[in-house]
C-alpha positions, 0 to 999 in steps of 0.5 A: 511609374506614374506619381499619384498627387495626394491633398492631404487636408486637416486642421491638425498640424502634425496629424496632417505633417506626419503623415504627408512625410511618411507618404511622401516617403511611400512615393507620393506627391504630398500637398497640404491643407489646414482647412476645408476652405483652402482645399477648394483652392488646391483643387487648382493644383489638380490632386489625383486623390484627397485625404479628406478630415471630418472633424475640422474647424470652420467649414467640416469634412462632409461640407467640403466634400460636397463643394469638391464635389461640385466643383470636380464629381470624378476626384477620389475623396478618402474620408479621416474621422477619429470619431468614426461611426455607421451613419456619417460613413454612410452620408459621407459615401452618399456624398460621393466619398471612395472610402472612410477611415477611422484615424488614426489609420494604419499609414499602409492601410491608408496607402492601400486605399489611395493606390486603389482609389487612383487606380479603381476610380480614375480609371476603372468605374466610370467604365464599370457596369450597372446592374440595369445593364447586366440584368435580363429584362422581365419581359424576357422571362416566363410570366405567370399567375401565382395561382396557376398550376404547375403543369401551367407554368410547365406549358407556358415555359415550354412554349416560350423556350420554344420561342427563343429556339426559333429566334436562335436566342436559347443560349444567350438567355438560357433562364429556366424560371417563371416569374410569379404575379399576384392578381394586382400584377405585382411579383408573387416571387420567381418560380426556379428549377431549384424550386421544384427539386426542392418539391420533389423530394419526400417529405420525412426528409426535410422533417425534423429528425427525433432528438435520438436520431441524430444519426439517422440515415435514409437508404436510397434503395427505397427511393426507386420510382419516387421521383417520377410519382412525386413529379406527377405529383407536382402537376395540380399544385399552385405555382404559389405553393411552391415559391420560396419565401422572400425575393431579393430586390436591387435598384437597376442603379445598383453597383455590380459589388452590390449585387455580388454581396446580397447573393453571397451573404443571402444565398439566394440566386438571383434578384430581382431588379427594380427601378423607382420600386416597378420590377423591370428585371432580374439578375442572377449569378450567370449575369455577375460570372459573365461580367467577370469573365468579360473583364477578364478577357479584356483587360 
């Protein structure tokens, strides 16, 4: 079993003692440093993870962070605070910190994250993907003017499909959608398959139900027919019409955990992939699933 090298550095004698004691005896190689200073100088003792404290006399955390940091950009850096807060955790991890923790911490909380800053960082992350390697290129997709009708935007995916059938490449890009521009090129929004099932279906469905209905239910014995004339229906609409609200939009720099979390939390499908605020593509759950299931294939 491999023995991770741990510099602890803080300017409180027994905060910084304790604690290395207690890692030690976790299994462990402690170092110690009261200072921002002598930090730079342990570096040379070649420490596979830095338990770095915020608040300390003379040069603070976040300053010796930024000289680790010039000195060695790969070393995982855990940040203490006892007076933690939102915008130094987010300076701290723009700095180029792993994680931020509130001290005092729970000592197996904190040898938790140094287990996962070893293995995660030193070994996985540089070899972690980006979004802009995982997305799909726009000029992949179905592009379309927003006020163009729906029958439009059918044909023009039609005859594209028809274009990645030829060149055998259906299964690989496999996206049904059409993206949306404004008169000015810029992104009216994406047109999905969801889009138009949404479309479809009867209005008095999505209505507000009266406060005595609650209970209400509608008999499918009264929907035959229906989807074919609401479809036919769709045909002289406008694309734009039909688009959902707000798009997602994630820089192609982004980490792949960044993207998990914002289609999580929004519920959304897909987003679209910007690169110094130009939209250059998208990414959908099918690219984030196809990720996990290389990892796993070759692990």
């Amino acid at each position: 079993m491999e023995i991770i090298k741990v510099l602890m550095v803080d300017d409180e004698e027994r905060f910084r003692e304790t604690t290395a004691k207690i890692l030690k005896r976790k299994g462990f190689e402690t170092m110690l440093a009261a200072s921002g200073e002598e930090a730079l100088d342990m570096l040379s003792h070649s420490p596979d993870v830095i338990i770095l404290d915020v608040r300390m006399g003379g040069m603070n955390g976040h300053e010796t962070l930024e000289k680790i940091r010039e000195k060695d950009p790969d070393i995982p850096i855990i940040m203490l605070t006892g007076h933690g807060d939102i915008s130094g955790a987010k300076k701290a991890y723009s700095a180029g910190a792993y994680d931020y923790l509130a001290k005092p911490c729970d000592i197996d909380l904190l040898a938790a994250k140094i287990n996962d800053a070893f293995h995660s960082v030193a070994k996985v992350k540089l070899s972690e993907k980006l979004v802009g390697s995982v997305m799909i290129p726009l000029d992949e997709y179905t592009e379309i003017a927003a006020d163009s009708t729906v029958s439009e935007a059918i044909a023009a995916l039609r005859k594209s499909m028809q274009g990645l059938v030829a060149t055998n490449r259906l299964m690989e890009s496999g996206h049904r959608s059409v993206i949306a521009r404004n008169a000015d090129g810029s992104t009216a929004g994406i047109l999905s398959p969801r889009d138009l099932l949404y479309a479809v279906l009867p209005e008095y469905l999505s209505a507000p139900k009266p406060s005595t209905a609650d209970s209400l239910q509608y008999s499918a014995m009264f929907w035959d027919g229906q989807f074919t004339t609401l479809a036919e229906k769709l045909a002289g609409r406008t694309v734009r019409s039909l688009l959902s609200g707000e798009f997602l939009t994630i820089e192609s720099s982004a980490n792949l955990m960044d993207a998990t979390n914002a289609l999580i939390t929004t519920g959304k499908r897909r987003i679209i992939v910007q690169e110094n605020g130009i939209d250059v593509g998208i990414v959908r759950e099918q690219e984030l699933f196809y990720e996990i299931a290389r990892i796993i294939s070759f692990r």
